[in-house]
C-alpha positions in Angstrom: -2.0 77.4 -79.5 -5.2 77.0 -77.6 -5.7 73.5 -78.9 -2.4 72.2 -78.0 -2.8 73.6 -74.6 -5.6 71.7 -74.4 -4.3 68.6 -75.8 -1.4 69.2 -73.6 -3.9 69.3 -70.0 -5.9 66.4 -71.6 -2.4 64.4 -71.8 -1.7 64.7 -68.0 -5.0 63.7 -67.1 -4.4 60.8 -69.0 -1.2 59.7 -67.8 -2.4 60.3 -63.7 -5.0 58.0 -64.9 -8.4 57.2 -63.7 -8.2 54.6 -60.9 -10.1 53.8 -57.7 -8.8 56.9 -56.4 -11.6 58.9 -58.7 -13.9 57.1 -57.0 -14.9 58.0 -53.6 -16.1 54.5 -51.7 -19.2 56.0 -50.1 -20.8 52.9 -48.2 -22.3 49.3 -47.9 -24.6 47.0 -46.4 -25.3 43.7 -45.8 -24.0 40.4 -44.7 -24.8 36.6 -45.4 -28.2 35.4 -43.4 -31.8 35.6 -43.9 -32.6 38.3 -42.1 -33.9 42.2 -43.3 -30.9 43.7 -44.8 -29.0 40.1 -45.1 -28.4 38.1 -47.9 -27.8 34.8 -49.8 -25.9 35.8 -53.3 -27.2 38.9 -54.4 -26.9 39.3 -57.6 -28.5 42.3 -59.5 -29.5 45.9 -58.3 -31.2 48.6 -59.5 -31.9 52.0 -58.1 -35.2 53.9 -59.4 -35.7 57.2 -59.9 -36.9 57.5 -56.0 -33.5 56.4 -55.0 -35.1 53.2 -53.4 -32.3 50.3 -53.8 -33.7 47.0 -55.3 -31.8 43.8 -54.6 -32.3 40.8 -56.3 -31.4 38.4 -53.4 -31.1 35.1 -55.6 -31.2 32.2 -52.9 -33.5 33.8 -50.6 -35.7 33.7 -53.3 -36.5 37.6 -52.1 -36.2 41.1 -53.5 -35.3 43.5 -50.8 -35.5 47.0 -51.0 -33.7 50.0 -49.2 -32.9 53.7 -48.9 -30.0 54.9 -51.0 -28.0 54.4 -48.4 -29.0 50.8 -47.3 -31.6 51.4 -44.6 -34.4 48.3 -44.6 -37.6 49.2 -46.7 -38.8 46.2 -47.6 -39.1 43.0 -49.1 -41.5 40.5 -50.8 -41.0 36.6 -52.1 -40.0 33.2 -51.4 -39.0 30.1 -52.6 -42.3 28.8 -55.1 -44.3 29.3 -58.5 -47.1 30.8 -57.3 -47.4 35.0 -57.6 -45.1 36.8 -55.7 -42.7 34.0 -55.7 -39.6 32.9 -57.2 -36.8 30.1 -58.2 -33.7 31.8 -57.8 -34.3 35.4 -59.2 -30.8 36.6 -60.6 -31.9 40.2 -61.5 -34.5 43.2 -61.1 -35.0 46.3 -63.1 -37.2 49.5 -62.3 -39.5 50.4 -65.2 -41.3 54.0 -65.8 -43.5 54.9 -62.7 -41.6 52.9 -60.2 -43.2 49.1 -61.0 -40.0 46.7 -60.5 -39.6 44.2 -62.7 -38.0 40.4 -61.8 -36.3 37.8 -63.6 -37.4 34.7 -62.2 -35.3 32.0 -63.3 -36.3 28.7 -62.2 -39.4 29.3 -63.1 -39.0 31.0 -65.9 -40.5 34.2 -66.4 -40.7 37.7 -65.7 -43.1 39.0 -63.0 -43.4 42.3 -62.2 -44.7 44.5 -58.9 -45.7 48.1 -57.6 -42.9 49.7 -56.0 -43.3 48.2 -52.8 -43.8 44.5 -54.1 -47.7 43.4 -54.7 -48.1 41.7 -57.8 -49.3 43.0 -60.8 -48.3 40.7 -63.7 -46.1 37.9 -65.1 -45.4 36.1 -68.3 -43.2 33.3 -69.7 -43.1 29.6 -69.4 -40.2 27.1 -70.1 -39.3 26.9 -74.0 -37.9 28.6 -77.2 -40.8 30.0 -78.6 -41.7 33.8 -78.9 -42.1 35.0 -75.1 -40.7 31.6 -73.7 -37.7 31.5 -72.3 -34.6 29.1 -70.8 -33.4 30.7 -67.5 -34.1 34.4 -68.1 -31.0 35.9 -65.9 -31.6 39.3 -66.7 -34.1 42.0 -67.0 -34.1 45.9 -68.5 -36.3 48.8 -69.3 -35.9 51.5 -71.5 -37.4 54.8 -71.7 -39.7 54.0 -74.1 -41.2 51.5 -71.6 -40.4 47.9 -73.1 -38.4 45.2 -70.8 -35.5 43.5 -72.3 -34.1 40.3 -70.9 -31.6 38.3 -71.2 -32.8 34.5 -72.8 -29.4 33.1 -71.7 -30.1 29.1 -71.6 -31.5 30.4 -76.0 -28.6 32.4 -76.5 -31.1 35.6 -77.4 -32.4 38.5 -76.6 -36.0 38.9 -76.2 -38.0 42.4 -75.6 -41.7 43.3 -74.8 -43.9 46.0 -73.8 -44.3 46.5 -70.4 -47.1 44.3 -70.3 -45.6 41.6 -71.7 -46.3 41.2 -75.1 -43.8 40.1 -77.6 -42.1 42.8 -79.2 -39.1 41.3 -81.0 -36.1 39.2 -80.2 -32.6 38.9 -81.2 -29.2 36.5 -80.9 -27.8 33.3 -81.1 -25.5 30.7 -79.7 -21.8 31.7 -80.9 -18.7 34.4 -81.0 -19.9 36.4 -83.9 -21.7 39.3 -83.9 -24.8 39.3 -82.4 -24.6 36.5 -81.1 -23.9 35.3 -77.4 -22.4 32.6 -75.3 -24.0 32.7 -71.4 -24.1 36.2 -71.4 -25.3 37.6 -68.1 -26.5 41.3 -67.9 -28.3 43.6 -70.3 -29.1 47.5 -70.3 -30.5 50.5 -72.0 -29.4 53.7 -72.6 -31.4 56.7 -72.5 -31.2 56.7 -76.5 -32.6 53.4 -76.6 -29.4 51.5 -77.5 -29.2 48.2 -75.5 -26.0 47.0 -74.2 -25.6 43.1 -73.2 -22.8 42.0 -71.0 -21.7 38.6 -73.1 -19.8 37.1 -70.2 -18.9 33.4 -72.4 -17.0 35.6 -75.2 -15.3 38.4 -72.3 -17.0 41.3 -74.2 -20.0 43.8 -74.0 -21.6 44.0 -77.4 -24.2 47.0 -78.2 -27.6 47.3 -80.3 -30.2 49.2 -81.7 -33.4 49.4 -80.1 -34.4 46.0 -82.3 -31.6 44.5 -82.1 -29.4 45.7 -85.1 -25.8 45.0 -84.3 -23.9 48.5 -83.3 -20.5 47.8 -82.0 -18.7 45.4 -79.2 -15.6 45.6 -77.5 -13.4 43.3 -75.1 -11.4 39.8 -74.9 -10.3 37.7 -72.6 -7.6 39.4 -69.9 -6.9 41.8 -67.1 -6.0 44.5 -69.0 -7.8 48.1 -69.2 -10.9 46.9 -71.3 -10.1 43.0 -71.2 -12.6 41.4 -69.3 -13.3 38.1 -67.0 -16.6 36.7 -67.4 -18.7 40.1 -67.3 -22.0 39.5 -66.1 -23.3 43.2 -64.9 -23.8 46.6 -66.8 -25.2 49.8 -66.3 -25.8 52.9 -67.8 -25.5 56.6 -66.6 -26.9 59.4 -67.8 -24.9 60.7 -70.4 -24.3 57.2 -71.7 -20.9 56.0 -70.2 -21.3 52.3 -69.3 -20.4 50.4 -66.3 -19.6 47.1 -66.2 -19.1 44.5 -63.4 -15.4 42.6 -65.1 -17.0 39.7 -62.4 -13.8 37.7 -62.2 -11.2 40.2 -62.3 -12.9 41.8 -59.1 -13.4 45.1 -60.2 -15.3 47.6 -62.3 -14.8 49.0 -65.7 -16.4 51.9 -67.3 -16.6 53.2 -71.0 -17.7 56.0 -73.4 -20.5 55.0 -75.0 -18.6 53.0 -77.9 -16.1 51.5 -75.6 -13.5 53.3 -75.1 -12.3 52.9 -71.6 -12.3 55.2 -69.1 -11.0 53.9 -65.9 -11.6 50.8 -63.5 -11.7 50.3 -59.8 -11.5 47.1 -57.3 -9.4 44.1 -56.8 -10.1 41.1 -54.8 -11.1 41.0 -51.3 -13.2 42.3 -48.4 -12.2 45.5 -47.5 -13.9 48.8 -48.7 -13.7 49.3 -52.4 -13.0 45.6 -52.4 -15.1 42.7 -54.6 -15.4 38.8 -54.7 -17.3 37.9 -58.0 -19.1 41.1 -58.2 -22.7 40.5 -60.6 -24.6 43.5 -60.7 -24.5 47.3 -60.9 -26.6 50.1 -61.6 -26.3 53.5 -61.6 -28.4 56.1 -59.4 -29.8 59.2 -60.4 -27.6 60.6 -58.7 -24.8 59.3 -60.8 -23.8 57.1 -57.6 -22.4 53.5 -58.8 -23.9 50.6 -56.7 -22.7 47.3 -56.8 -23.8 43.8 -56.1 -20.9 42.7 -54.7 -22.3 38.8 -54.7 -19.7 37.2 -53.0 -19.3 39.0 -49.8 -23.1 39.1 -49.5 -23.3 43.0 -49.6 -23.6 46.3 -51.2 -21.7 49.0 -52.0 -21.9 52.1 -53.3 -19.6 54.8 -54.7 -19.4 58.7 -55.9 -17.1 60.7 -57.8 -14.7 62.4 -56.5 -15.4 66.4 -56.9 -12.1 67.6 -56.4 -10.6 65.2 -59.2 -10.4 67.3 -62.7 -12.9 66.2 -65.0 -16.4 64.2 -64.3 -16.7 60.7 -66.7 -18.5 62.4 -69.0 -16.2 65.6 -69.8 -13.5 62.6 -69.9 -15.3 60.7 -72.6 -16.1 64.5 -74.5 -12.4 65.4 -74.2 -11.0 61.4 -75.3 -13.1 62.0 -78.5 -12.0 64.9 -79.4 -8.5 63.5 -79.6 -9.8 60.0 -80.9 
């Protein structure tokens, strides 16, 4: 009896659904310009463990950083190839200990800074050799301290210490597993399994640590778990992943193996609202930020506390009953 009493409040939660409404829209900032606090196609996020909010602002040639709730820190960069500057950076990732790494495109490679932006490394040139790359779009770290980014223009996968020395690298050009077509946004989980947003095949495929091929999901549509063009993904911290569904306007999020959980957004300008939205991370605070790249801004949602079960009891309860 006590089993199909639970299967029986696990049904109704199902059937309410989990939309937008479970989600509560919490804030944003930004506008187009050059000014502090403006932007020019922002396209990736992260948020550290200090709750500073890093913003890849791509045609600035900038990263920006704020409070977790959008106040002006920060910045550093412009457009150049010398240290502390950038071609079109598409992405940024926090590593252990607060340095912030960058994935500078145009030129190529990955440098990476102390928390408040001076310069403490680099590495990468043009090419398809081991640590070469062809417009690195996006950058991860795992808890075990290597970077992972995203080789699109090589179809691969290529990850390093934090230093920069070649660990290993994965992928080619294709529909198949493991392999990728202009696929956009990578990141790790707390257990080390990396998760790579292959926007060219509508699907997020998932990975050992070195690359062995775990699992994907997705196809082309606007269905629950159908994507358009996917470019960001993020992680919280019991494993539920997040991904920006960039031309369908809205967010998607999943169990750990892809099983879908619920979705917010449509089109538009309004709160809660998206136009090509490219990047998201998750805060340690469980808070969902989102690049939302074509209205030049940020936002940033909660969950709801007075809706019935958090994303991680939902996952818990959906496998149960798998």
């Amino acid at each position: 009896m006590k089993r199909v009493l639970i299967f029986a409040a696990a049904a109704a939660l199902f059937t309410a659904g989990v939309a937008f409404g479970d989600w509560l829209y919490e804030g944003k900032w930004g506008s187009k310009g050059t000014g502090n606090g403006q932007f020019d196609s922002p396209e990736g996020i992260a948020v550290g463990g200090a709750g500073y909010a890093y913003v890849a602002d791509m045609v600035n040639h900038r990263i920006q950083y704020f409070t977790p709730d959008g106040s002006f820190l920060g910045k550093w960069g412009s457009e150049g190839k010398g240290d502390g500057e950038f071609e079109l950076p598409p992405d940024v990732a926090v590593g252990l200990g607060g340095n912030v790494y960058a994935a500078d495109m145009g030129n190529n490679r990955i440098q990476y800074f102390t928390y408040s932006g001076s310069f403490l490394g680099k590495w990468g040139s043009r090419g398809t050799g081991n640590g070469q790359f062809m417009a690195p779009w996006s950058v991860a770290t795992s808890l075990a301290a290597n970077v992972y980014v995203v080789d699109m223009g090589n179809c691969r996968i290529q990850y390093f210490t934090s230093g920069g020395s070649f660990l290993g690298k994965w992928g080619s050009m294709g529909s198949g597993d493991g392999q990728f077509y202009n696929h956009r946004g990578v990141a790790v989980a707390a257990n080390g399994n990396v998760y790579v947003a292959d926007a060219g095949n509508d699907r997020v495929q998932y990975f050992g640590p070195m690359g062995y091929f775990i699992g994907k999901w997705g196809s082309n549509g606007t269905g629950n778990g159908q994507f358009d063009g996917p470019e960001g993904i993020a992680i919280d911290s019991y494993g539920n992943v997040y991904v920006a569904d960039t031309h369908n306007n809205r967010i998607q999020y999943f169990t750990p193996n892809g099983s879908f959980l619920g979705k917010w957004g449509s089109e538009g300008t309004g709160d809660g609202q998206f136009r090509v939205p490219r990047g998201a991370d998750v805060a340690p605070d469980g808070s969902v930020y989102v690049a939302d790249t074509g209205n030049n801004r940020i936002q940033y949602f909660k969950w709801d506390p007075n809706t019935s079960l958090e994303p991680a009891s939902l996952g818990r309860v959906k496998a149960l009953f798998r």
